[in-house]
VOLUM-768973 format. One record per residue (C-alpha): residue in three letters; x, y negated, z. Coordinates in nm, 4 decimals. Last residue first. Layout:
% residues N
{res=ALA&c1=X&c2=Y&c3=Z}
...
This chain:
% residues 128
{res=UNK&c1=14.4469&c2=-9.2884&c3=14.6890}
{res=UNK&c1=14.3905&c2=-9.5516&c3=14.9599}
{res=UNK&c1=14.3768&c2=-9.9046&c3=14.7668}
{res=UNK&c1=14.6792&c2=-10.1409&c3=14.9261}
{res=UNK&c1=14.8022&c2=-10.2471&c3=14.5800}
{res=UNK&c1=14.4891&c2=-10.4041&c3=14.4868}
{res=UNK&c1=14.4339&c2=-10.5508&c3=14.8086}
{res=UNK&c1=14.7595&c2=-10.7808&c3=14.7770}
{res=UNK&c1=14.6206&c2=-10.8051&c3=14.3627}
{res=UNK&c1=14.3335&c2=-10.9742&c3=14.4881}
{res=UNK&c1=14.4910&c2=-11.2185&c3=14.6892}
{res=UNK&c1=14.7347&c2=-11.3150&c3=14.4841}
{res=UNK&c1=14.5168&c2=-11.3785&c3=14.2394}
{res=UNK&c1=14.2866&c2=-11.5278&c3=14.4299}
{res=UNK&c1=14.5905&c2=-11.7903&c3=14.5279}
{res=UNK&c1=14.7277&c2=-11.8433&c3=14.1952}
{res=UNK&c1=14.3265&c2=-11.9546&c3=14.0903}
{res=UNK&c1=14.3393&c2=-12.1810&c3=14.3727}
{res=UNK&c1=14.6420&c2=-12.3482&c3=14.2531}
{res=UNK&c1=14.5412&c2=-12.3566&c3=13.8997}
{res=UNK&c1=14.2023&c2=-12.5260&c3=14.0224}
{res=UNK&c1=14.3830&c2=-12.7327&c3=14.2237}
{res=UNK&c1=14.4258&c2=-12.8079&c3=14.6066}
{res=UNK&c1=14.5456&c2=-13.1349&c3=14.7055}
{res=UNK&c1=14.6189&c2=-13.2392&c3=15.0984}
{res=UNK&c1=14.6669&c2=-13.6285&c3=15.1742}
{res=UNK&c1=14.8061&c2=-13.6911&c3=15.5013}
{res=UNK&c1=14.8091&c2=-13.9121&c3=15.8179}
{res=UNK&c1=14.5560&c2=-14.1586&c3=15.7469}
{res=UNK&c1=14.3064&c2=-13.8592&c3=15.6122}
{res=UNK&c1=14.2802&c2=-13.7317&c3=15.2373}
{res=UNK&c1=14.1322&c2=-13.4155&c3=15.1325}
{res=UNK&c1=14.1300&c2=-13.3871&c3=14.7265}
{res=UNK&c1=13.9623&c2=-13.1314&c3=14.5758}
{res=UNK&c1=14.1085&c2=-13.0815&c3=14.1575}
{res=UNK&c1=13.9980&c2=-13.0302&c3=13.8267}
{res=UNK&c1=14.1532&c2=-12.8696&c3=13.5113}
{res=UNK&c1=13.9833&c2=-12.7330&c3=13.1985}
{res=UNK&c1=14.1604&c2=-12.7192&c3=12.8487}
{res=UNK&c1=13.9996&c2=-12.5755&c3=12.5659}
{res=UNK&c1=13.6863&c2=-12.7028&c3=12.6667}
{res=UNK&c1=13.6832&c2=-12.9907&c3=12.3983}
{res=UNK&c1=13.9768&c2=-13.1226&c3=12.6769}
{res=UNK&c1=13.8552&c2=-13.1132&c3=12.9854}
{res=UNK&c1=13.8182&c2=-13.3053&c3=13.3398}
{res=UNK&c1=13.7523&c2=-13.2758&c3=13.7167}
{res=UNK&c1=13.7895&c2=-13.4618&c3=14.0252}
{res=UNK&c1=13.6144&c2=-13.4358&c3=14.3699}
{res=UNK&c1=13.7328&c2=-13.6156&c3=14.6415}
{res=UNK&c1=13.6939&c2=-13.5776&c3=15.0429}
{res=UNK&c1=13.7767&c2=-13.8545&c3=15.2615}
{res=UNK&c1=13.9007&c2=-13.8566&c3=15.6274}
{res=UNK&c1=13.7946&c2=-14.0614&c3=15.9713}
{res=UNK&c1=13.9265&c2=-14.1451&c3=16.2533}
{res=UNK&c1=14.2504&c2=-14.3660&c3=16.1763}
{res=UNK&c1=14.0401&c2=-14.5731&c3=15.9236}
{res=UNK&c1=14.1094&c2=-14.5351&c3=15.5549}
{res=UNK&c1=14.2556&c2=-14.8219&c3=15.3553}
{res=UNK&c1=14.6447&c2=-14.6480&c3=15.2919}
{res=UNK&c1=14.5161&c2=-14.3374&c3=15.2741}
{res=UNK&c1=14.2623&c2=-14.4477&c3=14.9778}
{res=UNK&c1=14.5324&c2=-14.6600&c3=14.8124}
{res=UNK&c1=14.7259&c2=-14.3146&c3=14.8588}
{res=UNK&c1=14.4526&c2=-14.0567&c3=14.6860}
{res=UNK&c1=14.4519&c2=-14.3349&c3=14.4145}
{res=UNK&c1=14.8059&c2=-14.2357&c3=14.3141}
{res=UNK&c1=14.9214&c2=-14.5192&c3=14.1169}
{res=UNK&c1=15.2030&c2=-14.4740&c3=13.8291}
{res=UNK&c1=15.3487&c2=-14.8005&c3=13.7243}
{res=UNK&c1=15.2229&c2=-14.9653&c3=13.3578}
{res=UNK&c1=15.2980&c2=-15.3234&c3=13.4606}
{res=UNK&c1=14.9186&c2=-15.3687&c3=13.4711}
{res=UNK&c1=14.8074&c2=-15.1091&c3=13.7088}
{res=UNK&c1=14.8000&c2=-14.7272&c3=13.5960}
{res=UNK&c1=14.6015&c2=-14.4346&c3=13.7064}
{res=UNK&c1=14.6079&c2=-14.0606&c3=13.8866}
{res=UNK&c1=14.3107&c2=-14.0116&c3=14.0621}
{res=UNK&c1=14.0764&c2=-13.9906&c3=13.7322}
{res=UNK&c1=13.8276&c2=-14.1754&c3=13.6078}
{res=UNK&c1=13.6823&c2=-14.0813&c3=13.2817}
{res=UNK&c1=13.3775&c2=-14.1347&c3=13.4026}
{res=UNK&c1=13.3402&c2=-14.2307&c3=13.8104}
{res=UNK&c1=13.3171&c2=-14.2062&c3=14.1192}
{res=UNK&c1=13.4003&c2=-14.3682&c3=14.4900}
{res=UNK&c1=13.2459&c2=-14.3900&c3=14.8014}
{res=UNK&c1=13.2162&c2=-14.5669&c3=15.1103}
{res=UNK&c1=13.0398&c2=-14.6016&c3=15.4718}
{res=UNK&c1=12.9280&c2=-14.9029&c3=15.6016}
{res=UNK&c1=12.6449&c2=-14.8122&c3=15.7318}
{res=UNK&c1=12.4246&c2=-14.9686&c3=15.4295}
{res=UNK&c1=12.6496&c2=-14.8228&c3=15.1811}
{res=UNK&c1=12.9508&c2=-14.8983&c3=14.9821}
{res=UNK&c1=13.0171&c2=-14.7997&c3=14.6294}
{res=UNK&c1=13.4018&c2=-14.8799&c3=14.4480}
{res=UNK&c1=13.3631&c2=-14.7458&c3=14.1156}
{res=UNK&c1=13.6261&c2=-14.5964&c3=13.8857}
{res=UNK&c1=13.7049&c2=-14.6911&c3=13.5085}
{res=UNK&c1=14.0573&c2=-14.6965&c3=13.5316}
{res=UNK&c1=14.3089&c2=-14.9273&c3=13.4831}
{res=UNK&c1=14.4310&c2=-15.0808&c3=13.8011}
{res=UNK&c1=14.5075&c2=-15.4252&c3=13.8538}
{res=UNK&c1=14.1756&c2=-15.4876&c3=14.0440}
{res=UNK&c1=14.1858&c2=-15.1262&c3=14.2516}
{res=UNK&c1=14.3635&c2=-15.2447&c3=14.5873}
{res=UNK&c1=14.1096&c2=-15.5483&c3=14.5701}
{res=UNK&c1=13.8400&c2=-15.3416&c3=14.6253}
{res=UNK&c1=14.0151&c2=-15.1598&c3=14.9312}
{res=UNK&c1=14.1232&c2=-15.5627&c3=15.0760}
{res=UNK&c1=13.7724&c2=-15.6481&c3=15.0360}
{res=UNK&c1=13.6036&c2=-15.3191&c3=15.2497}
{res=UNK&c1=13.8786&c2=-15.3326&c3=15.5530}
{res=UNK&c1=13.9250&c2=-15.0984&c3=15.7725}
{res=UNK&c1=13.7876&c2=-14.7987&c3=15.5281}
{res=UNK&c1=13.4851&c2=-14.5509&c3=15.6080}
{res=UNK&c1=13.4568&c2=-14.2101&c3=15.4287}
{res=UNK&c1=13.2066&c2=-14.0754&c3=15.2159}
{res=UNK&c1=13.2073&c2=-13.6820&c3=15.1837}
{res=UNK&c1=13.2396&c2=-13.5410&c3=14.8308}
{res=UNK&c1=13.3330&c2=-13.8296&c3=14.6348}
{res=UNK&c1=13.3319&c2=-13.8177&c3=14.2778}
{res=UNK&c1=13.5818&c2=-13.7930&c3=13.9729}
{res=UNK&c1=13.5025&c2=-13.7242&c3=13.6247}
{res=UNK&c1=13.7455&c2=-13.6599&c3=13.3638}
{res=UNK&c1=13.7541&c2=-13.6536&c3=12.9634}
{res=UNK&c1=14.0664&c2=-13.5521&c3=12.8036}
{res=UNK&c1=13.9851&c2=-13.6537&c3=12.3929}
{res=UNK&c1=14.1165&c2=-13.4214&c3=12.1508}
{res=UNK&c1=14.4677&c2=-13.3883&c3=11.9702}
């Protein structure tokens, strides 16, 4: 089996409540991600082979997209970028928009389902 390699990146920085209490949200975690803050105080996150799906040390299941929720301020959202392959037999990625109130996921399989639905709707409506 190959190497998966992923990349993740932030789309549209986002602002959290509190900046220590986010970077300490990803110290048990295993993944290669970095924590970036700018001058105004907004944030942003990327990384190789990082993906939004990692482990802490007593090998539980963390969804990034929630530590995110979780920090985020009321008025603001995120927008995350992920994507990753296998020797390019095997391509996946994934847009992730996450607010306080919900985190929304749209894949590439998902978005691929959706074209093709799409396309074959106005496929069957072509006039004769």
């Amino acid at each position: 089996m190959a190497n998966y390699y992923s990349f993740t990146v932030t789309e549209k920085t986002f602002q959290v409540s509190d900046i220590a209490a986010f970077r300490k949200a990803f110290e048990s975690l295993y993944t290669d991600m970095e924590i970036h803050e700018g001058k105004d105080g907004k944030i942003w996150i990327s990384g190789y082979n990082a993906s939004m799906v990692v482990f802490d040390d007593d090998d539980n299941q963390i969804e990034i997209a929630e530590i995110i929720q979780s920090h985020i301020k009321p008025d603001d959202y995120a927008v995350i970028q992920t994507v990753g392959y296998e020797k390019l037999r095997y391509v996946d990625g994934a847009v992730y928009v996450i607010s306080k109130e919900k985190v929304l996921v749209e894949t590439l399989q998902s978005m691929t389902n959706k074209l093709l639905e799409q396309i074959e709707e106005d496929w069957i409506k072509v006039p004769e």
